[in-house]
N, CA, C and O atoms as a Tinker XYZ file with bonds, in Angstrom:
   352  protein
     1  N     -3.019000   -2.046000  -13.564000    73     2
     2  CA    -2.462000   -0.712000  -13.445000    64     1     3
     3  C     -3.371000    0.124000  -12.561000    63     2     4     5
     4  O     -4.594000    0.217000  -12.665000    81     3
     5  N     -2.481000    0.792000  -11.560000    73     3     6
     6  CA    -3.358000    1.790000  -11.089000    64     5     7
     7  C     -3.832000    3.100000  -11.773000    63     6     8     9
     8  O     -3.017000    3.891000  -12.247000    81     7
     9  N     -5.007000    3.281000  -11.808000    73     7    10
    10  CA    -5.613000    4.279000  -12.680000    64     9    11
    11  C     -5.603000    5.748000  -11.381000    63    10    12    13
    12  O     -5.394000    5.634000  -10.173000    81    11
    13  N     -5.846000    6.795000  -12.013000    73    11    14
    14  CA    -6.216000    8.208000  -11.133000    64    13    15
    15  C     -7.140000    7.565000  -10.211000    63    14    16    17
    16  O     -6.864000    7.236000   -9.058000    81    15
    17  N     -8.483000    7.379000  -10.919000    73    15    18
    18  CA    -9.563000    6.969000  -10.110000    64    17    19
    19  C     -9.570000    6.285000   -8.969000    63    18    20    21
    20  O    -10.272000    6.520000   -7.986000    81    19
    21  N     -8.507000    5.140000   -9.150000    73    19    22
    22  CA    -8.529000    3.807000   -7.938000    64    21    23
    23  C     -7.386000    4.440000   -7.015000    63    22    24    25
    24  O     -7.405000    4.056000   -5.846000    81    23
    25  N     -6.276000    5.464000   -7.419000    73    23    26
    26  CA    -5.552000    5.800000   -6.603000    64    25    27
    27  C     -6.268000    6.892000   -5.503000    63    26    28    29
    28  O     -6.342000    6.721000   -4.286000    81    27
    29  N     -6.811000    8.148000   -6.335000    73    27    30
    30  CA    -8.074000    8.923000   -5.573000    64    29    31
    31  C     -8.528000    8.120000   -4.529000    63    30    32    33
    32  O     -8.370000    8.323000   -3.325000    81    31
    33  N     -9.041000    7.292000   -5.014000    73    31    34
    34  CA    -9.989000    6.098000   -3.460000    64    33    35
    35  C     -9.331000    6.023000   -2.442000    63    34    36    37
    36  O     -9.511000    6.620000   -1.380000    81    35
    37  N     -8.251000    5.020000   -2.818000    73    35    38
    38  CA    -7.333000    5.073000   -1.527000    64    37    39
    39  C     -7.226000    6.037000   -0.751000    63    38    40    41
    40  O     -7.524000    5.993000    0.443000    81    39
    41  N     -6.694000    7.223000   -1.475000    73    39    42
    42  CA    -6.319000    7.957000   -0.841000    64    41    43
    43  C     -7.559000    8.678000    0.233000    63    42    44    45
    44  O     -7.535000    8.990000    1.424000    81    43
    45  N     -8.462000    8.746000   -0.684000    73    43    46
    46  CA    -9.720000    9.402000    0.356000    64    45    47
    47  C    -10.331000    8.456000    1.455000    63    46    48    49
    48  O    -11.135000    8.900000    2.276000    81    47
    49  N     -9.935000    7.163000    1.449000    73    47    50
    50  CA    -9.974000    6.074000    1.964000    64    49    51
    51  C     -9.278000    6.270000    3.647000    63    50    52    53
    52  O     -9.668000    5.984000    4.779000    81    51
    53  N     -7.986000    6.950000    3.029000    73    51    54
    54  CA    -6.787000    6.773000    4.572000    64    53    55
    55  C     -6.742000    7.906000    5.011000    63    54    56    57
    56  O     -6.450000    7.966000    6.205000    81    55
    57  N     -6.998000    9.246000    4.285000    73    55    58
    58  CA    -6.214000   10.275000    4.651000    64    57    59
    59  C     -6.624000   10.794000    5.395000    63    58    60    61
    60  O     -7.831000   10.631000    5.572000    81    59
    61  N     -5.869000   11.752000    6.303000    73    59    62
    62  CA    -6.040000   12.305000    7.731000    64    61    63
    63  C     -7.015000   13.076000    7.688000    63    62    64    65
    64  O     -8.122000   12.810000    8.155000    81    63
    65  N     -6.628000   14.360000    6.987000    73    63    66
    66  CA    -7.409000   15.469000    6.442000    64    65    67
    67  C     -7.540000   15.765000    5.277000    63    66    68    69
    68  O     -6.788000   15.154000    4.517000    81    67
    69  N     -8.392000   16.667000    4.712000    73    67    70
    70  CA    -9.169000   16.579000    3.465000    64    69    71
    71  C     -7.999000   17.272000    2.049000    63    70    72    73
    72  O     -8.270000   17.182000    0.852000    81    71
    73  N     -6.758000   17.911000    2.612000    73    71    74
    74  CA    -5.696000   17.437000    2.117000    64    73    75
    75  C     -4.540000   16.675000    2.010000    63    74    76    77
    76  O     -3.530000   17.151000    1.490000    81    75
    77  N     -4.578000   15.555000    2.442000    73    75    78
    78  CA    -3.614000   14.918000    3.258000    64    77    79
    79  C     -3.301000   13.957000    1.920000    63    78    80    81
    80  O     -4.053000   13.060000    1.536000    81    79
    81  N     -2.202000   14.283000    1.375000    73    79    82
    82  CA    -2.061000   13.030000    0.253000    64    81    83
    83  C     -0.438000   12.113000    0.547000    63    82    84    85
    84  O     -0.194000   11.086000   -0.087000    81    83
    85  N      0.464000   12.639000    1.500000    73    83    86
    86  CA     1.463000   11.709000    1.649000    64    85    87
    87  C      1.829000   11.383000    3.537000    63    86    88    89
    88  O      2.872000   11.644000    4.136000    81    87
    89  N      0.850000   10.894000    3.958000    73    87    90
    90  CA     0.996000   10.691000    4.852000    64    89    91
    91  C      1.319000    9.280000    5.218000    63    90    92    93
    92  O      0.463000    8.615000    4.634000    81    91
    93  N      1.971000    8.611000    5.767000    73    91    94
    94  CA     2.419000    7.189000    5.847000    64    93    95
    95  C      1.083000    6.145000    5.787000    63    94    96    97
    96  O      1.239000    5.112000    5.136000    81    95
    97  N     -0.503000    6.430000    6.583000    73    95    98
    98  CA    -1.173000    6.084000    6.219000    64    97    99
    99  C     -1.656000    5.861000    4.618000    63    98   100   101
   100  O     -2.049000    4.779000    4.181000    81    99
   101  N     -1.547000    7.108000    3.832000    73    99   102
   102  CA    -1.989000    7.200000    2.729000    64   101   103
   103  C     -0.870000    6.536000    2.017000    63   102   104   105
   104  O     -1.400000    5.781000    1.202000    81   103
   105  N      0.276000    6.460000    1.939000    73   103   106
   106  CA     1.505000    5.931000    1.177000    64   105   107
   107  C      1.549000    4.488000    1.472000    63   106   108   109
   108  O      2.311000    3.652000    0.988000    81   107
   109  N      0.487000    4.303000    2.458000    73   107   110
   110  CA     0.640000    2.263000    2.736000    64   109   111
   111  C     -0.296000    1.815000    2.145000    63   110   112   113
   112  O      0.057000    0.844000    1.476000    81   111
   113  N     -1.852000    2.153000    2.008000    73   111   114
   114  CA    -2.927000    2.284000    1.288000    64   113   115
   115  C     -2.461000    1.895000   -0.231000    63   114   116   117
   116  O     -2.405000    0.735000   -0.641000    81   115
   117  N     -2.126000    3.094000   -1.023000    73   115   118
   118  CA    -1.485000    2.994000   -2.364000    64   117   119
   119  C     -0.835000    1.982000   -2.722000    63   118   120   121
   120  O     -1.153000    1.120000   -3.541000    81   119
   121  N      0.056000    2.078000   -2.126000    73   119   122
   122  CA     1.092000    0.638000   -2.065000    64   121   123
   123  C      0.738000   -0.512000   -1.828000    63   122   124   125
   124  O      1.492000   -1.428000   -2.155000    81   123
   125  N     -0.378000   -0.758000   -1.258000    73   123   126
   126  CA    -1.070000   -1.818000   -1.080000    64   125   127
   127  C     -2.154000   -2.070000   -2.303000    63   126   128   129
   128  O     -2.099000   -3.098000   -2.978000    81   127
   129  N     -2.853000   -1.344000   -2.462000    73   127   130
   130  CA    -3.677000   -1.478000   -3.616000    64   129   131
   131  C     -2.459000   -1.892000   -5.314000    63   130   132   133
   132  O     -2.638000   -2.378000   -6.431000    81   131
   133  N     -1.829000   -1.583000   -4.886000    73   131   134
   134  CA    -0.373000   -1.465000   -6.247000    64   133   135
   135  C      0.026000   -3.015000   -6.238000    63   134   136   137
   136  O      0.244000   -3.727000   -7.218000    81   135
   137  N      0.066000   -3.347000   -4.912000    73   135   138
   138  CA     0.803000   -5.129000   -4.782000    64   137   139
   139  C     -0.502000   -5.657000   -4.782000    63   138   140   141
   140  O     -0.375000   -6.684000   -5.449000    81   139
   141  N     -1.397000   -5.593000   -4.520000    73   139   142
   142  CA    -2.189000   -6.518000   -4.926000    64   141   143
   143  C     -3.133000   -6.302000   -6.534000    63   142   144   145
   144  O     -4.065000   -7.054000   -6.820000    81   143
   145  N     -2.718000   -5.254000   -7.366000    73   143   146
   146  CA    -3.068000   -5.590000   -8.620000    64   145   147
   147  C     -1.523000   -6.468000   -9.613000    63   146   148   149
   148  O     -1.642000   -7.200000  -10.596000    81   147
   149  N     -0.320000   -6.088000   -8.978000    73   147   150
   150  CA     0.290000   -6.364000   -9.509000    64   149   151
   151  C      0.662000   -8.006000   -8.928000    63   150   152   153
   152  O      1.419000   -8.835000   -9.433000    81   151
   153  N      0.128000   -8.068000   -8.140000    73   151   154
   154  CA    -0.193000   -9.643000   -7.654000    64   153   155
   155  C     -0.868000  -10.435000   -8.729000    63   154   156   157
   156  O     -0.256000  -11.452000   -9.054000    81   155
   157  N     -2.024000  -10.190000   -9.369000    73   155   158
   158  CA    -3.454000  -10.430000   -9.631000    64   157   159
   159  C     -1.951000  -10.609000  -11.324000    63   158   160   161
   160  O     -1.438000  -11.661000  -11.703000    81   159
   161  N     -1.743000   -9.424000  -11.802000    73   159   162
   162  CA    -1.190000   -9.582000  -12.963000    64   161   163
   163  C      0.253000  -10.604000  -13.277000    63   162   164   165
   164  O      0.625000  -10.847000  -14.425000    81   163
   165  N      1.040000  -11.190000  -11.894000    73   163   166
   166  CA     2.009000  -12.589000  -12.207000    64   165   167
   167  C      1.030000  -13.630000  -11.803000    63   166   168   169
   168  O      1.382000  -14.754000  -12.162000    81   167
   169  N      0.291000  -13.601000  -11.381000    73   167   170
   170  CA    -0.659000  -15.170000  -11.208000    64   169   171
   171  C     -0.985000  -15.312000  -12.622000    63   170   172   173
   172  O     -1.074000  -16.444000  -13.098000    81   171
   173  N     -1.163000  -14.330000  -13.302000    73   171   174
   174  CA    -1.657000  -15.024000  -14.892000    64   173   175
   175  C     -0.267000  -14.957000  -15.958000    63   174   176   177
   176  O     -0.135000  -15.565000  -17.020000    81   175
   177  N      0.765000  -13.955000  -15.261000    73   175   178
   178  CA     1.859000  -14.139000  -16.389000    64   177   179
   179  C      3.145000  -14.325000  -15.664000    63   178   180   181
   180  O      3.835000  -13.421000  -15.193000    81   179
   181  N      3.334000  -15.318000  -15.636000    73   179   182
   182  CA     4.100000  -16.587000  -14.227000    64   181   183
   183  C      5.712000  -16.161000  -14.823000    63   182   184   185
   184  O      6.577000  -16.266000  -13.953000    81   183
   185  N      6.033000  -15.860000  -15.715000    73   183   186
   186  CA     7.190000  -15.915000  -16.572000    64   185   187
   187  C      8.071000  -13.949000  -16.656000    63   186   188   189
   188  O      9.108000  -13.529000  -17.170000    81   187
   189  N      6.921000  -13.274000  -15.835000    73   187   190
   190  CA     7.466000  -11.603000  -16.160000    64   189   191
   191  C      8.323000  -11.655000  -14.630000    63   190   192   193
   192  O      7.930000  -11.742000  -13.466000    81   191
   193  N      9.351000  -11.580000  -15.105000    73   191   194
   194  CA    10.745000  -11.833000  -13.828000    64   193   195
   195  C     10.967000  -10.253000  -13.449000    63   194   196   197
   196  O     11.329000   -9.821000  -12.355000    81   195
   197  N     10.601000   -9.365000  -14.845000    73   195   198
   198  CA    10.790000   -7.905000  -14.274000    64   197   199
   199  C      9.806000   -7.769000  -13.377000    63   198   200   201
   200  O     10.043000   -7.407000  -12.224000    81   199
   201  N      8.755000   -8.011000  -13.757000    73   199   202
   202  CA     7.019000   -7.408000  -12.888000    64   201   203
   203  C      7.502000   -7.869000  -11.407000    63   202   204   205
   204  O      7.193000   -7.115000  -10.484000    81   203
   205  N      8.343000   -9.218000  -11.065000    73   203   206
   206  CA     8.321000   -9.826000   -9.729000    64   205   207
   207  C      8.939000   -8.845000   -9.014000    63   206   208   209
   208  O      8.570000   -8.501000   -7.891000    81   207
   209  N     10.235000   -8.189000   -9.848000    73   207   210
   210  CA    10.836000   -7.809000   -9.117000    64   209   211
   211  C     10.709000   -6.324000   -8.748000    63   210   212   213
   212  O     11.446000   -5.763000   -7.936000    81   211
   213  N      9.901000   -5.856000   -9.288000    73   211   214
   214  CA     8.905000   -4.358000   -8.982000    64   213   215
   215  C      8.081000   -4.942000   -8.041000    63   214   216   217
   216  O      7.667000   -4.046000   -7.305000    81   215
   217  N      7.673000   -5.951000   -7.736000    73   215   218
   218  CA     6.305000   -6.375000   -6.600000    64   217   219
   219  C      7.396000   -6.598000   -5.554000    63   218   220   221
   220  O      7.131000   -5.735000   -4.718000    81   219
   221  N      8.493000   -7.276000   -5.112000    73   219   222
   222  CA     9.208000   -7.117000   -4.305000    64   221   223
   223  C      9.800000   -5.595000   -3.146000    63   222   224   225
   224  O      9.881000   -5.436000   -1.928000    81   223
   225  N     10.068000   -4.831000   -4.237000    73   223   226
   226  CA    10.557000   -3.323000   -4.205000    64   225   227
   227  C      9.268000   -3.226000   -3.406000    63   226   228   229
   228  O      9.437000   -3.323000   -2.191000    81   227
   229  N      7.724000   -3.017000   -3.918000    73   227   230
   230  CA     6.485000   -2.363000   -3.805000    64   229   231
   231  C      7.045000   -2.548000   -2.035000    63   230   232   233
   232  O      7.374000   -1.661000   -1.248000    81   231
   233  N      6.966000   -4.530000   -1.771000    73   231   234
   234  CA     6.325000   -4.695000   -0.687000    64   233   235
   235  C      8.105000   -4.216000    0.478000    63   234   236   237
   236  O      8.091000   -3.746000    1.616000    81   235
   237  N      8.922000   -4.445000   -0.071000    73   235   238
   238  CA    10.011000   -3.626000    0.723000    64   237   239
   239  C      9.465000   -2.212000    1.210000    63   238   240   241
   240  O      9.398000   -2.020000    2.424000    81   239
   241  N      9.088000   -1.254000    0.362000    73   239   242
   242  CA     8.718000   -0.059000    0.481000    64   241   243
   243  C      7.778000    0.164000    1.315000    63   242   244   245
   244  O      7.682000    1.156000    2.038000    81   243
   245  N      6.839000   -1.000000    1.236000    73   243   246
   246  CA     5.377000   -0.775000    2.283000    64   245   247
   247  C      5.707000   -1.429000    3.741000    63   246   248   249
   248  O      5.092000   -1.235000    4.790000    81   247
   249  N      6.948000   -2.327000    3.501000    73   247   250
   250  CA     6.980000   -2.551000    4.953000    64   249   251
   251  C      8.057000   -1.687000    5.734000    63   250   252   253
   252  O      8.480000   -1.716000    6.890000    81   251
   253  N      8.313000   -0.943000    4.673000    73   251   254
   254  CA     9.377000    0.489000    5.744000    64   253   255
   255  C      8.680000    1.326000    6.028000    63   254   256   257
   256  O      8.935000    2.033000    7.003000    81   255
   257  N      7.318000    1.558000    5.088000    73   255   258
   258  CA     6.283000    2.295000    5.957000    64   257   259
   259  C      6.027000    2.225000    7.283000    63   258   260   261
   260  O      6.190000    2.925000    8.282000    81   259
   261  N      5.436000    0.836000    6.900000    73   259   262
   262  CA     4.762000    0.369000    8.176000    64   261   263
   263  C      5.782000    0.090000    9.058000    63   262   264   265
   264  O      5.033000   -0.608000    9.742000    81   263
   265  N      6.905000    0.013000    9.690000    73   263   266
   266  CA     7.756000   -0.048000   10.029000    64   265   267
   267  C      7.788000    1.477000   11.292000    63   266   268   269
   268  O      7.861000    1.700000   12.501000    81   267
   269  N      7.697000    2.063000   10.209000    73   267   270
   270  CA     7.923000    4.285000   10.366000    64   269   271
   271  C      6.656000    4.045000   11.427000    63   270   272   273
   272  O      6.789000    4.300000   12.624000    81   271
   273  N      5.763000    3.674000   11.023000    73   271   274
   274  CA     4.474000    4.268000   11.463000    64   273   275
   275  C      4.439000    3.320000   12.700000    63   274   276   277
   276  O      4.141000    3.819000   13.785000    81   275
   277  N      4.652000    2.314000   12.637000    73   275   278
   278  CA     4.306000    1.758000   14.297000    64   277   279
   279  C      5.454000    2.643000   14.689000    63   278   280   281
   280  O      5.037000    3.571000   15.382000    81   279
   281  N      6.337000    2.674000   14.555000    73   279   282
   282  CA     7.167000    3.594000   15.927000    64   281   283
   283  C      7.087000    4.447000   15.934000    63   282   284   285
   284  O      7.952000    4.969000   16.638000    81   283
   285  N      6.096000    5.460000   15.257000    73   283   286
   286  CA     5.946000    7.107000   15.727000    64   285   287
   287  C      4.668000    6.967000   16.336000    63   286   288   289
   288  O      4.446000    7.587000   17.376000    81   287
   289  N      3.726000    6.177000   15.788000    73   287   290
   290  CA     2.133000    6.129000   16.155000    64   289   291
   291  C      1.383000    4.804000   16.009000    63   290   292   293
   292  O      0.582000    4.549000   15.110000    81   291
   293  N      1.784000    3.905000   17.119000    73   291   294
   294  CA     0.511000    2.825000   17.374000    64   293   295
   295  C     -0.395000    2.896000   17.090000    63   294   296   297
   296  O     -0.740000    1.935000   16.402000    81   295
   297  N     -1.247000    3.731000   17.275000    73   295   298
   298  CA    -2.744000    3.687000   17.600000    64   297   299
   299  C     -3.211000    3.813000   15.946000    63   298   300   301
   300  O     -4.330000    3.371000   15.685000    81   299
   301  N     -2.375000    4.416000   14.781000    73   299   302
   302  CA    -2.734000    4.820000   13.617000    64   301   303
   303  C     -2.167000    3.207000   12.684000    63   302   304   305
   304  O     -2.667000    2.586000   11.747000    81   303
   305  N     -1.355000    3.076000   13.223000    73   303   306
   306  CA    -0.679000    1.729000   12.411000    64   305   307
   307  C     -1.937000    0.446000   13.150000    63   306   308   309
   308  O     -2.249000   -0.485000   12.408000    81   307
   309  N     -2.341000    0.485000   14.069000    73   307   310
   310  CA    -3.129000   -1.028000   14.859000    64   309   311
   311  C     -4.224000   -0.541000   13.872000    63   310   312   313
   312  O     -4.328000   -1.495000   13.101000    81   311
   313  N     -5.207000    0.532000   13.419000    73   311   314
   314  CA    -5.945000    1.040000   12.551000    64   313   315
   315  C     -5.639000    0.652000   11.289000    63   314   316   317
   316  O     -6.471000   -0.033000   10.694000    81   315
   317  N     -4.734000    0.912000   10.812000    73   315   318
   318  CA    -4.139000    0.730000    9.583000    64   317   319
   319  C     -4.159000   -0.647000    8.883000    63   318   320   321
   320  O     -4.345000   -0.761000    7.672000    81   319
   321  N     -4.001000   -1.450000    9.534000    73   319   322
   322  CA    -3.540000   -3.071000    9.855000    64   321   323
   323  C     -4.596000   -3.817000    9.420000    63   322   324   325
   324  O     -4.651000   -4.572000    8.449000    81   323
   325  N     -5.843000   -3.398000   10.628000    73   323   326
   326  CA    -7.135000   -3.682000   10.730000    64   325   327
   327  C     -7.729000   -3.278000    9.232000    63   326   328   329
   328  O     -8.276000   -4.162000    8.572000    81   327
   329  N     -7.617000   -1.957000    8.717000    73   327   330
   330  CA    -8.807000   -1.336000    7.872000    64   329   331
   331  C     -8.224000   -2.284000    6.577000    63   330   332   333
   332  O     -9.149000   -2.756000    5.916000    81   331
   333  N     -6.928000   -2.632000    6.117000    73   331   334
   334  CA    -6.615000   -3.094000    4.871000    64   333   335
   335  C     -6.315000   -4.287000    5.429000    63   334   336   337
   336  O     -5.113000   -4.277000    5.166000    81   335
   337  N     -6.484000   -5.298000    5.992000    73   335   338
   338  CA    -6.363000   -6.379000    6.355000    64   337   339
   339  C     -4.617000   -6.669000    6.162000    63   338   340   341
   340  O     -4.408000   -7.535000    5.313000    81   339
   341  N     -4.028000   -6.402000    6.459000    73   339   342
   342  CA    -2.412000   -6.927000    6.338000    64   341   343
   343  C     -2.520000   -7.719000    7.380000    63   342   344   345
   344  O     -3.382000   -7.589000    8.249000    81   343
   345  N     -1.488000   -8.750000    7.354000    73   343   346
   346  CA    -0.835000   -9.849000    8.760000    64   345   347
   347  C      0.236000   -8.331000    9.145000    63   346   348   349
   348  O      0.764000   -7.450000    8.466000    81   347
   349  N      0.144000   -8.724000   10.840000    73   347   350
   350  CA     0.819000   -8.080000   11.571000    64   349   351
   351  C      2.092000   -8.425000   11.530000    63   350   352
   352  O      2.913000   -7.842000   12.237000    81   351
């Protein structure tokens, strides 16, 4: 589960400016940290068919981000890519 704390990170992690909490950077961040705990939690419980299908949604959602963001701004998405390691 994402806690305040680990979401805070992220966010201070991506964000533009020192209020910046929904910016496509910051909303791919989150979402990323979200699929990979909820990754971590069906590798050990192989049988939760709901959990899969919330990790599906997650990564639909993060790749319409990322989607948004290369076509308004390259230079922030080739950044983006790089800093959280995603495949292009």
């Amino acid at each position: 589960m994402l806690t305040k704390r680990k979401k805070a990170n992220e966010i201070a992690k991506s964000r533009r400016h020192d209020t910046d909490t929904g910016s496509p950077e910051v909303q791919v961040a989150v979402l990323t940290r979200r699929i990979e705990e909820l990754s971590v939690h069906l590798d050990k419980n192989r049988k939760d068919k709901h959990g899969r299908r919330g990790l599906l949604g997650l990564v639909a959602d993060r790749r319409k981000h990322l989607k948004y963001l290369e076509a308004t701004n390259r230079r922030a998405y080739g950044t983006l890519v790089r800093k959280l390691g995603l495949k292009k």
